[in-house]
C-alpha positions in Angstrom: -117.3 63.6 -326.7 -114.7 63.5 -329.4 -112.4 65.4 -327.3 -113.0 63.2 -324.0 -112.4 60.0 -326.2 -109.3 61.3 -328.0 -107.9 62.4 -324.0 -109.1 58.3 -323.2 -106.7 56.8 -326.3 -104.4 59.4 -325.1 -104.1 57.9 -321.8 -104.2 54.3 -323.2 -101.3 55.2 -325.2 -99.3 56.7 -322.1 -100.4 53.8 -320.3 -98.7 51.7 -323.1 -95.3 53.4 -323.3 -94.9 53.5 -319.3 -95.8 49.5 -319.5 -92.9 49.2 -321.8 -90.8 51.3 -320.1 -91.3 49.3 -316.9 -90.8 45.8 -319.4 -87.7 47.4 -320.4 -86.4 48.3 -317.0 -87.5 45.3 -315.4 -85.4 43.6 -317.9 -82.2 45.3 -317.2 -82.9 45.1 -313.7 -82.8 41.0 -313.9 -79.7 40.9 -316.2 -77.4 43.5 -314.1 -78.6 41.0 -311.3 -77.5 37.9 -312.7 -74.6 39.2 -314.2 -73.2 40.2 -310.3 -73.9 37.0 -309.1 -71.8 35.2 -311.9 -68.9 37.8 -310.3 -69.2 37.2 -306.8 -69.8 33.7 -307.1 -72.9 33.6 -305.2 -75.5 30.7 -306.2 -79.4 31.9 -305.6 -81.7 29.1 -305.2 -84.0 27.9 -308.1 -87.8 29.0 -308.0 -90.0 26.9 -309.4 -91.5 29.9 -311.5 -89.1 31.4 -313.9 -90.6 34.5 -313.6 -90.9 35.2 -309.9 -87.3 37.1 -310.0 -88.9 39.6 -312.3 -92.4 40.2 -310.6 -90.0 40.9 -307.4 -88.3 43.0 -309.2 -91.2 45.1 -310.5 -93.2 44.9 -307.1 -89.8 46.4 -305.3 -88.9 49.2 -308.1 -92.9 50.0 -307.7 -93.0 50.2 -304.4 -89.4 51.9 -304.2 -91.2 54.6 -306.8 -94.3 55.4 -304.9 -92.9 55.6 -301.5 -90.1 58.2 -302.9 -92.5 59.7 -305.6 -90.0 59.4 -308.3 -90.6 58.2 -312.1 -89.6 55.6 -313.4 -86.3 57.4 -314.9 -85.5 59.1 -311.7 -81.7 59.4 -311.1 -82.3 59.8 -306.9 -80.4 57.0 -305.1 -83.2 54.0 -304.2 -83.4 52.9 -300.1 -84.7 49.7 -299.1 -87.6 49.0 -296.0 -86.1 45.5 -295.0 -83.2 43.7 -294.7 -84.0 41.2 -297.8 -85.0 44.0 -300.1 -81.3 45.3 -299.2 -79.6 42.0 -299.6 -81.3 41.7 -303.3 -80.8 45.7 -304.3 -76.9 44.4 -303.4 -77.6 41.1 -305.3 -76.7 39.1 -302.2 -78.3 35.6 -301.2 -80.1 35.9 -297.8 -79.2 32.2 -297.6 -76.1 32.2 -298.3 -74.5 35.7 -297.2 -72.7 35.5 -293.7 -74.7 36.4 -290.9 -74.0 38.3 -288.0 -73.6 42.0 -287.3 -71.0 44.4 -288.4 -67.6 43.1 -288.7 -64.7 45.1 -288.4 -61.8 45.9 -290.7 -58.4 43.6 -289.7 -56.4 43.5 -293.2 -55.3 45.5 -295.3 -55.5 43.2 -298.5 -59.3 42.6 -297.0 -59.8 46.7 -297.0 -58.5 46.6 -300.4 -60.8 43.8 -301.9 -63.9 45.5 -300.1 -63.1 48.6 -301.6 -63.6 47.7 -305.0 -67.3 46.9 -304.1 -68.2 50.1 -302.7 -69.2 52.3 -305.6 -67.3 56.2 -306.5 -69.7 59.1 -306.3 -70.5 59.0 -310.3 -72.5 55.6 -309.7 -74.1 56.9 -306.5 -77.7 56.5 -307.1 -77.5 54.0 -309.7 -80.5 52.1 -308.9 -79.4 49.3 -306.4 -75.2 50.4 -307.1 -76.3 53.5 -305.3 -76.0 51.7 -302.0 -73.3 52.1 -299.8 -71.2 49.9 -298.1 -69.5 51.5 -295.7 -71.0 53.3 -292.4 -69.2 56.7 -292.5 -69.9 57.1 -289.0 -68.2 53.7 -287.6 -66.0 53.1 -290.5 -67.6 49.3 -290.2 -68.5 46.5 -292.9 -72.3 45.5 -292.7 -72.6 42.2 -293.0 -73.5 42.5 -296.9 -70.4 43.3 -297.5 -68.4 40.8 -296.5 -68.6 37.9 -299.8 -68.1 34.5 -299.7 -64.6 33.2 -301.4 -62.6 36.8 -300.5 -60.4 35.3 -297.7 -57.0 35.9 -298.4 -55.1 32.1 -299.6 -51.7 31.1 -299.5 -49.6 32.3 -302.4 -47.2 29.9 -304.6 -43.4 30.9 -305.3 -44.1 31.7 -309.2 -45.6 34.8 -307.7 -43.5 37.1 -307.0 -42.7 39.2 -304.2 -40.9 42.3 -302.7 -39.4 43.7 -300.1 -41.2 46.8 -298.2 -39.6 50.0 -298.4 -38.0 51.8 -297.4 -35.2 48.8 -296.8 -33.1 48.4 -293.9 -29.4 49.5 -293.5 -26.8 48.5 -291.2 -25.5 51.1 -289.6 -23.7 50.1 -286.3 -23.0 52.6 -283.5 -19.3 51.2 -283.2 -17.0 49.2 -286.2 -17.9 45.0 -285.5 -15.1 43.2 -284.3 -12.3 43.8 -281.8 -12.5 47.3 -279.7 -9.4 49.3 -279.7 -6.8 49.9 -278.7 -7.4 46.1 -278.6 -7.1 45.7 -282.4 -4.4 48.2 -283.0 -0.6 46.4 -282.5 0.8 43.4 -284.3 1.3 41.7 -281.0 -1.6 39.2 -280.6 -2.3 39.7 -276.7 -1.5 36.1 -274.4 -4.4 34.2 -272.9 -4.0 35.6 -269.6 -4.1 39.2 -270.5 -7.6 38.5 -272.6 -9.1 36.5 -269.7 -8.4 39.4 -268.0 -10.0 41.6 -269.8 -13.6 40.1 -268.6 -12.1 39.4 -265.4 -10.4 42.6 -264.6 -8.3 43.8 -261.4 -11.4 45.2 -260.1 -13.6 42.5 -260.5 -10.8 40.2 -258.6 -10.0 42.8 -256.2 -13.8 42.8 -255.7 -13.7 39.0 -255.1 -11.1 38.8 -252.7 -12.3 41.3 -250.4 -15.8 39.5 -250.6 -13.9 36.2 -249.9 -12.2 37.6 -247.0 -15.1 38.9 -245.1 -17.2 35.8 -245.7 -14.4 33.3 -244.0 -14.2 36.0 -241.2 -18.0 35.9 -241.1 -17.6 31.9 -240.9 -14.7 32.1 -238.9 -16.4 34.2 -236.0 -19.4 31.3 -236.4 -17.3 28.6 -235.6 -17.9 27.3 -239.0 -14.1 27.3 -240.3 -11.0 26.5 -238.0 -8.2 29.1 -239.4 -8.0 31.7 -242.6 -5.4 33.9 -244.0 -6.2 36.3 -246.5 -6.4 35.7 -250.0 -4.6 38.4 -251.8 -5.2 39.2 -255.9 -1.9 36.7 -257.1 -3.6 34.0 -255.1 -7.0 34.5 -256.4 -6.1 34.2 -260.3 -3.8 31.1 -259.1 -7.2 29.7 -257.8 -9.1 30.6 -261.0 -6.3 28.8 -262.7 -6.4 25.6 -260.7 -10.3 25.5 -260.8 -9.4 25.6 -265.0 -6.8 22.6 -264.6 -9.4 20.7 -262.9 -11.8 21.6 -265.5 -9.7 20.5 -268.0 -8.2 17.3 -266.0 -11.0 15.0 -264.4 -10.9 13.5 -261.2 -13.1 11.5 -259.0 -12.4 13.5 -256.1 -10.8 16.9 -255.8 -8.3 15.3 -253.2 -7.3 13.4 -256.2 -4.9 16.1 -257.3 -2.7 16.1 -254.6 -2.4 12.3 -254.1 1.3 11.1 -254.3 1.1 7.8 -253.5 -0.4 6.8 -257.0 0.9 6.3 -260.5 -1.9 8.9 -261.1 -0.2 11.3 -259.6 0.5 15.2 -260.5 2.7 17.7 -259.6 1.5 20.4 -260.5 -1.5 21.4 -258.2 1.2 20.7 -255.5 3.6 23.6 -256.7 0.6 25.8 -257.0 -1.3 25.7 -254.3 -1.5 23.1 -250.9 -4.8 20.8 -251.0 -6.3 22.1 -247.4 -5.7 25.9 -248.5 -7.4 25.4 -252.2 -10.8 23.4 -250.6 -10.4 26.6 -247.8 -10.9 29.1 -250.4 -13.5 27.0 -252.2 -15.7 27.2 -249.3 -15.5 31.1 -248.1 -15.5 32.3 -251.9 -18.3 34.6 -252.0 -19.2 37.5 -255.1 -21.5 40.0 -253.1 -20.7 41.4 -249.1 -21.8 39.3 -246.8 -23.7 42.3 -244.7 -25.5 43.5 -248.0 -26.4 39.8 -248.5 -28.1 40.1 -244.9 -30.1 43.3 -245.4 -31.1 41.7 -248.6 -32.2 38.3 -247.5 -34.5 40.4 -244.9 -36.5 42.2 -248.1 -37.2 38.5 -248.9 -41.3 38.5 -250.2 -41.1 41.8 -251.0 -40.7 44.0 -254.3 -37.4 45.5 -253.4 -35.9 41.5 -252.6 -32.9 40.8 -255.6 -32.8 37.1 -255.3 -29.5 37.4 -257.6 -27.6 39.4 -254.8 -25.4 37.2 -254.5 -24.1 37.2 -258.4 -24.6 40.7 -259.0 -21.1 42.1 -258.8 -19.0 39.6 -261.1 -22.4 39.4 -262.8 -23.0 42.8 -264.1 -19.0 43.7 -264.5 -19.1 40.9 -266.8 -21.7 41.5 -269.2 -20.6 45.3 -269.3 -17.0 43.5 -270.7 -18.6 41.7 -273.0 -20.0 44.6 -274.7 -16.7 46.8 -274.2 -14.5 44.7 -275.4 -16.3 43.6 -278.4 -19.2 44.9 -281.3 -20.9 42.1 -282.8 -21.3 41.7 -286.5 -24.9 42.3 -288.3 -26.4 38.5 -287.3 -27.6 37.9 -284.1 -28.6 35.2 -282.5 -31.1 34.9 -279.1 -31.4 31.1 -277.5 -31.8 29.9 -274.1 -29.0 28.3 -272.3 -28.8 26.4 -269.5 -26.4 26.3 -266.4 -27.0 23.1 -264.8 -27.9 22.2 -261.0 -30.2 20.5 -259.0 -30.3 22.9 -256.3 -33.3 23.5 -253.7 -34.3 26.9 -255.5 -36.5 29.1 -257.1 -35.0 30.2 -260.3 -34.1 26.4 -261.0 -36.0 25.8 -264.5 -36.5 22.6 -266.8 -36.1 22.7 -270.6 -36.7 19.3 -271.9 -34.7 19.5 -275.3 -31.7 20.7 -273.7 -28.5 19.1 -272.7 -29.0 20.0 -269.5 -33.0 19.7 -268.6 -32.7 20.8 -264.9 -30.6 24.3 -264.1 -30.5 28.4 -264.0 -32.1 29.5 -267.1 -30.0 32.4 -269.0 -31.4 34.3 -272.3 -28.1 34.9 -274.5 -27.7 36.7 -277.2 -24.6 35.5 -279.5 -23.3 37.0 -282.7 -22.4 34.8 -286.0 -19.1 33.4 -284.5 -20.5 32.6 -281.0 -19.5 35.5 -278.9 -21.6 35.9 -276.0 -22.7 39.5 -276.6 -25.1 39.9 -273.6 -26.8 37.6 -271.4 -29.6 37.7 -268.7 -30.8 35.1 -265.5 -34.5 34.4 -265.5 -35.9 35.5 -262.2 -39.0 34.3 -263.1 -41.1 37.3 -262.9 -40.3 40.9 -264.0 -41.2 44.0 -262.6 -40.5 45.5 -266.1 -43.1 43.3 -267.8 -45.1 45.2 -271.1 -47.9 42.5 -271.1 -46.8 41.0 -274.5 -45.2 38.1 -272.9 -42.0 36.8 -271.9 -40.3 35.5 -275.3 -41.0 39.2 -276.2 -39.8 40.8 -273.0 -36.3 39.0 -273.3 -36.1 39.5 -277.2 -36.5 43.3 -276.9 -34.5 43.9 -273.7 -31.3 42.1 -275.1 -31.6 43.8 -278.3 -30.3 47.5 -277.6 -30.6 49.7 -280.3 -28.5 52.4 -278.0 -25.7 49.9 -277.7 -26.2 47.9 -281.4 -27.2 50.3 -283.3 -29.7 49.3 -286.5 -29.8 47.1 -289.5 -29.1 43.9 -287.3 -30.8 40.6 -288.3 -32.4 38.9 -285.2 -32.6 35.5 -285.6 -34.9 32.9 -283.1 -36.7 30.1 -282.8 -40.4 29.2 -282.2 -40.7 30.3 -278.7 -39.8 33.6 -279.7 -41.2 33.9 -282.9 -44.7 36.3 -282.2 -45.8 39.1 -285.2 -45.9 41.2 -282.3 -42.6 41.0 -281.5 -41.6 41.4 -285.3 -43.4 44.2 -285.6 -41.8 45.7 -282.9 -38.2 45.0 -284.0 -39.2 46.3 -287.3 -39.9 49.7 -285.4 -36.6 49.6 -283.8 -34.8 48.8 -286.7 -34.3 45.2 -286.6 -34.9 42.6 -288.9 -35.7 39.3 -288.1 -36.6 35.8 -288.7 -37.6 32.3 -286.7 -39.9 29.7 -287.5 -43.5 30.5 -285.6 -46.4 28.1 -284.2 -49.4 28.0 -286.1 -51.1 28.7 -283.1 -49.5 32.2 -282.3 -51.9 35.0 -282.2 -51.6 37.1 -285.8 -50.5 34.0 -287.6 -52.5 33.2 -290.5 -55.0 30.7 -290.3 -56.5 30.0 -293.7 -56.6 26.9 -295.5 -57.0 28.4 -298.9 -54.3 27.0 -301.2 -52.6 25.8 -298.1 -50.3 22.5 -298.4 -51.1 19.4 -297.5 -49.5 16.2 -297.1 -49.6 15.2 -300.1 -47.8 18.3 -301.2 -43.9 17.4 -303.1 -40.9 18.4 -301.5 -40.2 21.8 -302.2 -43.5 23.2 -302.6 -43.6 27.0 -301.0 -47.1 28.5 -300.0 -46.4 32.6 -298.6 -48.3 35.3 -297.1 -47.5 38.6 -297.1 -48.9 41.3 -294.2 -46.8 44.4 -294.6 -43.2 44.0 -293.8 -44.2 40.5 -292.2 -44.0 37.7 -294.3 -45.0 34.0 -293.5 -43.7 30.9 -295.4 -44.8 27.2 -295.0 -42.4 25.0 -296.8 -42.6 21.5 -297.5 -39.2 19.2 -297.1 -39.6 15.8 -294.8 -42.2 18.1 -292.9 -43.5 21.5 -293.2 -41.6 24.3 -291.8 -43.1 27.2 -291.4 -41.0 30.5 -291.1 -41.2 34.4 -290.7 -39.2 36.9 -291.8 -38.8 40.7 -292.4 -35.7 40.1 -293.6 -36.5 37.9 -296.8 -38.6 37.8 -300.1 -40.6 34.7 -300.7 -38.4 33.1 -303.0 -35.3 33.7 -304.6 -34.2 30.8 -306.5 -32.6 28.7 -304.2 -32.2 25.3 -304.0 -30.8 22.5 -301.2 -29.7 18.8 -302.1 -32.0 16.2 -300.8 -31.6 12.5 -301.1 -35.0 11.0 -303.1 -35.8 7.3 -304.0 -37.5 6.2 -306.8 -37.8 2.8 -308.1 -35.6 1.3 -305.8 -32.6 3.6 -306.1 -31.6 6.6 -304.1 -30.6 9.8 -305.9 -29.5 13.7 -305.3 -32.1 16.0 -306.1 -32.1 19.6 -306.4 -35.5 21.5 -304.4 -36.2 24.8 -304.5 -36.1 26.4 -301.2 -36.8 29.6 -299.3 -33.8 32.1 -298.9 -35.4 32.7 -294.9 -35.3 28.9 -294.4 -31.5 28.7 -295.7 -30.6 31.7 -293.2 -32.3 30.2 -290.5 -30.5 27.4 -290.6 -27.2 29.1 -291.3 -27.2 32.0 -288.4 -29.4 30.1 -285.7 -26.8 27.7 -284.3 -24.6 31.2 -282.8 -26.0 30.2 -279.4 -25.4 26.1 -279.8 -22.0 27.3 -280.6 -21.0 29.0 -277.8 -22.7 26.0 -275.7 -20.3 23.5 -277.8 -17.5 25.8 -276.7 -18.1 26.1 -273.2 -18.9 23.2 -272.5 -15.8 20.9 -273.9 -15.1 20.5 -270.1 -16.6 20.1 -266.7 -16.7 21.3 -263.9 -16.4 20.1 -260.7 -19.7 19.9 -259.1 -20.6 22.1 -256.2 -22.8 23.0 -253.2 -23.8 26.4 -253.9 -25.8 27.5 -256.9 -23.7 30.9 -257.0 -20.7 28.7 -257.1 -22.1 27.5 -260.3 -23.6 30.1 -261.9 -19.5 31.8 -261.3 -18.3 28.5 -262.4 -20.4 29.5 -265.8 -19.3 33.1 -265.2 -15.6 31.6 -265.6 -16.5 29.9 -268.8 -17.9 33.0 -270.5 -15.1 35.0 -270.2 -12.7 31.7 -271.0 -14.6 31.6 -274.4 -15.4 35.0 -275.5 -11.2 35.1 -274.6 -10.6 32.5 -277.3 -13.2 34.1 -279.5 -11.2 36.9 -279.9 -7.2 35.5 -279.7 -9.1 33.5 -282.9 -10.2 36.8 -284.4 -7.2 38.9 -283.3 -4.9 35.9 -285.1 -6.7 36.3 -288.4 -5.9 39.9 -288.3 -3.0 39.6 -287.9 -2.1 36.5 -290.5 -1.2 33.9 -287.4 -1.9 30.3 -286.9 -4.6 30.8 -283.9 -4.8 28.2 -281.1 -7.2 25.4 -280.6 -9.3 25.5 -277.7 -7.5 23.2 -275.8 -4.2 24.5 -276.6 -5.5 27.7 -275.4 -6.7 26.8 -272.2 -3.7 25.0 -271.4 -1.9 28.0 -272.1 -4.4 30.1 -269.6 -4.4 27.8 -267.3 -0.5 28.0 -266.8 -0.6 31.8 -267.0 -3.0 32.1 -264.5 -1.1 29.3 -262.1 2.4 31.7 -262.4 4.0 28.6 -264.1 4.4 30.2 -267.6 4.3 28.2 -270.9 3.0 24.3 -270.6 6.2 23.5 -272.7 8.4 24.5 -270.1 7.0 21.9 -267.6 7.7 18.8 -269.4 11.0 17.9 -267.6 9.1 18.5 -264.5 7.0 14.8 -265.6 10.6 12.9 -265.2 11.3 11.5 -262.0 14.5 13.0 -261.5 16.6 13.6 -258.1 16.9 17.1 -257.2 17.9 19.2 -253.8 15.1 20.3 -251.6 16.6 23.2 -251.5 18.6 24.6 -254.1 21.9 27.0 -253.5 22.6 26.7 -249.9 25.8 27.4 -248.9 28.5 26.5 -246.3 27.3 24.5 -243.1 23.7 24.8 -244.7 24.5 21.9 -247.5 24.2 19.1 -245.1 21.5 20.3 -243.1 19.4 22.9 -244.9 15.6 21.7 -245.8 16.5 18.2 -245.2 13.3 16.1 -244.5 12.7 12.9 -243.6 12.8 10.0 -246.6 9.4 8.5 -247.6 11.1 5.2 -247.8 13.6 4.6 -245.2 12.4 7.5 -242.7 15.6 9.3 -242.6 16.7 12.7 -243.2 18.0 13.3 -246.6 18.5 16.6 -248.5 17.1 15.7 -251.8 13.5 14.7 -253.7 11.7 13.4 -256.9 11.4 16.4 -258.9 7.7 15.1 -259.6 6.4 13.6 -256.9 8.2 16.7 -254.7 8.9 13.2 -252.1 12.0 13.0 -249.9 13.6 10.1 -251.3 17.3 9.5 -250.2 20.0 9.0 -253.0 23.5 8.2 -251.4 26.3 4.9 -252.0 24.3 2.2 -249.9 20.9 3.3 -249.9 19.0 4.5 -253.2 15.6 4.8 -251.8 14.2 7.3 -255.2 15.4 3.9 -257.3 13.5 1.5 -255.1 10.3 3.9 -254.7 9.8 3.9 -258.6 10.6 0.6 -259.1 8.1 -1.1 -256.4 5.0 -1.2 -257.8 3.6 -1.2 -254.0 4.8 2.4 -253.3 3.7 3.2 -257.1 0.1 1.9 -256.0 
């Protein structure tokens, strides 16, 4: 009996020390919990009854020991039967966890904080630490694991930032600038001779030939009454009296050959006859005629080129532009437009631009406004990759085989995607626009975003491996991305502030991607402001315009580089007008503009000079404008016979009467 009662306390006393045990555990148990919440930030509901979190507790860790038969100081890793018991073993509220199912891994700063909660192999089996949080078959989150409060927010510019590595180079396949043997010499080339460097004897041999089988074409047709060949001298003459009208305005294009007028001019006269020039203006045709027929028949099909009809003068000249010339390390890519009204299907409207209605063309430009390449939107493309077409025209203009790497790629919003980014970044490229805050991959969280209450200057950035986005705030937020840039880098713009009735210069801190935006951006509006300084005359056919814009490419891009060539060199370069003045008489055959300014005076000369003999008197004599008889001479500018003898001077009375002037 004494034995069985001693055995009784015995167990009495086991009884005890497990009880404590359990008291001790149980107490851990609820501190280790409340301790996690105050980190995570979650907020468990109030009970009513202060001790209900620990009689949980100690009805889970008992249950959890007999259904593993373990001891109370077992070291084996503890498994839950239902999803609450597993959301309190992780000290998660089911009330206030995020439901759903597994989510999958998109960031990497997301990976990184989710990381941290997933325990190392020394606190495997832990008590509830022991859980994992990670499927190692699916490599998905459960939904435990995703906290409230551990989306990414918008960092300020005292925190600093860096660059990816490793870090771009520049290393261009050719030297930027002028080509040789171009830039070798110290003669700086003459107008002509760079025009004709985009507009070579092939591409105007090319033309005439064209020219020539379309007026037979028309003349077979009944559709033109006579036609002589053009020839290569009289095609650049053309070319040069399409620029003189460009640069001259007139109502009509008749207007340039009208004599009867104090508006009148000589020069188009000495060039070229007015019913030859508007011959030539209607049978000039780029592409062969019979090609242009067995083309038009693929019509509806894949193999149908609806720019046919440009393709010749088209592709010779963008193969010039990159020839002759290797842009420098900032690129630009804009849209231009060449405008028309036409009846057709690649007509496009742009409602920001100067010209809403016309051909759309993609241009890419270089810092000083060269036109380095250039494409006509068709509409669709058989070479489509599915990303869109802002990223379809951005990566096929940008040739690494012909650029090289290390260029900066700048754009604006509609090109701006961090797909397209990404993909430069591959290729070598850097680049930076402004972007939508609706493009897919932008961020989207408000978390320390600005507002509109936010001062001018304040910077909010995001960084996602070599992209990096940046919302600043000036009049407006801009927001920009770059892989070119670090957030900030100290820099600062003037902006005009008032306060308290006066208006003062302040100094606001700005990103460096904003400041290169702005600075590199405008290549494209450059070469617009260039080209279009003059007009054209308008036309019928939309392939007369789009050469007419062919014309001005090579016109500019000439200028471009006499400007660069001059700088070289240490010579005053031309202005643009000066320039195409200076084209425009090369091209005509009359040599420099300053040696036609005694052709402006009305001056009495012989119709034709250095006849000899019996030919003096009767040689090229015409009949007088004034008095209808024959006389041998003419006003040097109006090219009139006007008769100048004792008892008749008809050239005095002609440019005295206002009537005849009229």
């Amino acid at each position: 009996m004494v034995q069985i009662k001693e055995e009784e306390e015995e167990m009495v006393q086991i009884k005890e020390e497990e009880e404590e045990i359990v008291q001790i555990k149980e107490e851990e148990e609820a501190r280790e919990i409340k301790e996690e919440e105050e980190e995570l930030g979650i907020k468990q509901e109030e009970s009513d009854d202060e001790g209900s979190g620990s009689s949980r507790a100690l009805e889970l860790f008992t249950k959890l020991s007999d259904e593993n038969d373990v001891s109370v100081d077992s070291s084996a890793p503890d498994t839950a039967d239902s999803g609450d018991e597993a959301d309190f073993t992780e000290g998660i509220d089911p009330l206030r966890d995020i439901a759903g199912d597994d989510v999958e891994e998109t960031e990497d700063e997301e990976k990184k904080d989710e990381d941290a909660l997933v325990p190392s192999v020394e606190d495997e089996g832990r008590g509830r630490n022991g859980l994992q949080s990670l499927s190692p078959s699916n490599g998905k989150h459960s939904r435990s694991d995703i906290h409230s409060g551990q989306e990414v927010g918008w960092k300020t510019e005292q925190e600093s930032d860096r660059l990816p590595l490793p870090a771009l180079r520049f290393l261009p396949n050719r030297r930027p600038g002028v080509q040789p043997p171009l830039s070798h010499g110290d003669r700086c080339p003459s107008p002509a001779e760079l025009f004709k460097l985009y507009f070579n004897q092939a591409a105007i041999k090319t033309l005439c030939a064209n020219t020539n089988k379309n007026a037979a074409k028309r003349l077979s047709a009944g559709k033109t009454r006579s036609w002589t060949n053009v020839t290569e001298r009289e095609m650049c003459q053309y070319i040069g009296l399409a620029l003189y009208m460009r640069l001259l305005k007139r109502p009509k294009v008749r207007d340039f050959w009208r004599t009867a007028t104090i508006f009148q001019l000589s020069h188009p006269s000495r060039v070229m006859s007015r019913d030859r020039f508007l011959s030539v203006t209607a049978n000039v045709h780029m592409s062969d005629p019979e090609d242009d027929a067995v083309n038009d028949r693929k019509k509806g099909s894949p193999e149908y080129d609806c720019l046919h009809r440009l393709r010749p003068l088209y592709d010779s000249l963008r193969v010039a532009c990159k020839a002759v010339y290797h842009p420098q390390q900032n690129l630009c890519v804009d849209e231009r437009m060449v405008a028309t009204k036409a009846k057709l299907g690649l007509k496009q409207h742009i409602k920001g631009k100067p010209a809403t209605w016309g051909i759309k063309l993609f241009v890419l430009c270089d810092s000083t406004g060269y036109t380095v390449d250039f494409q006509v939107y068709t509409g669709g493309s058989s070479q489509a990759s599915g990303s869109g077409l802002s990223f379809d025209a951005v990566i096929s203009l940008s040739n690494k085989a012909f650029l090289g790497s290390g260029y900066h790629i700048y754009c604006d919003s509609f090109y701006t995607s961090p797909a397209l980014f990404s993909r430069l970044h591959e290729l070598g490229f850097g680049a930076c626009g402004t972007f939508r805050n609706t493009r897919v991959g932008a961020p989207k969280t408000k978390v320390n975003a600005l507002t509109k209450q936010s001062p001018r200057g304040s910077i909010r950035w995001i960084r996602e491996g070599p992209l990096l986005f940046i919302k600043w705030m000036d009049a407006r937020e801009v927001s920009v991305c770059s892989t070119l840039h670090t957030a900030f880098s100290g820099d600062t713009v003037r902006r005009v502030s008032r306060a308290g009735g006066r208006h003062g210069v302040l100094e606001v801190p700005v990103p460096a991607a904003v400041k290169d935006y702005n600075r590199f951006t405008g290549a494209v509006g450059r070469s617009d402001q260039l080209i279009g300084s003059a007009s054209w005359q308008r036309g019928r056919k939309w392939y007369m315009v789009v050469l007419q814009h062919l014309i001005d490419v090579a016109v500019t891009n000439s200028y471009l580089l006499h400007r660069e060539l001059c700088g070289q060199r240490g010579q005053q370069a031309l202005t643009l007008q000066a320039f195409q003045e200076q084209l425009t008489a090369q091209l005509c055959g009359e040599g420099s503009p300053s040696a036609l300014t005694s052709s402006n005076l009305h001056l009495p000369v012989a119709i034709v000079e250095g006849a000899s003999g019996q030919n003096k008197a009767t040689k090229g004599r015409r009949r007088c404008r004034l008095c209808s008889k024959s006389t041998p001479f003419m006003c040097e500018a109006c090219r009139l016979p006007l008769c100048v003898i004792l008892d008749r001077n008809c050239h005095k009375d002609f440019h005295s009467c206002s009537k005849y002037r009229l």
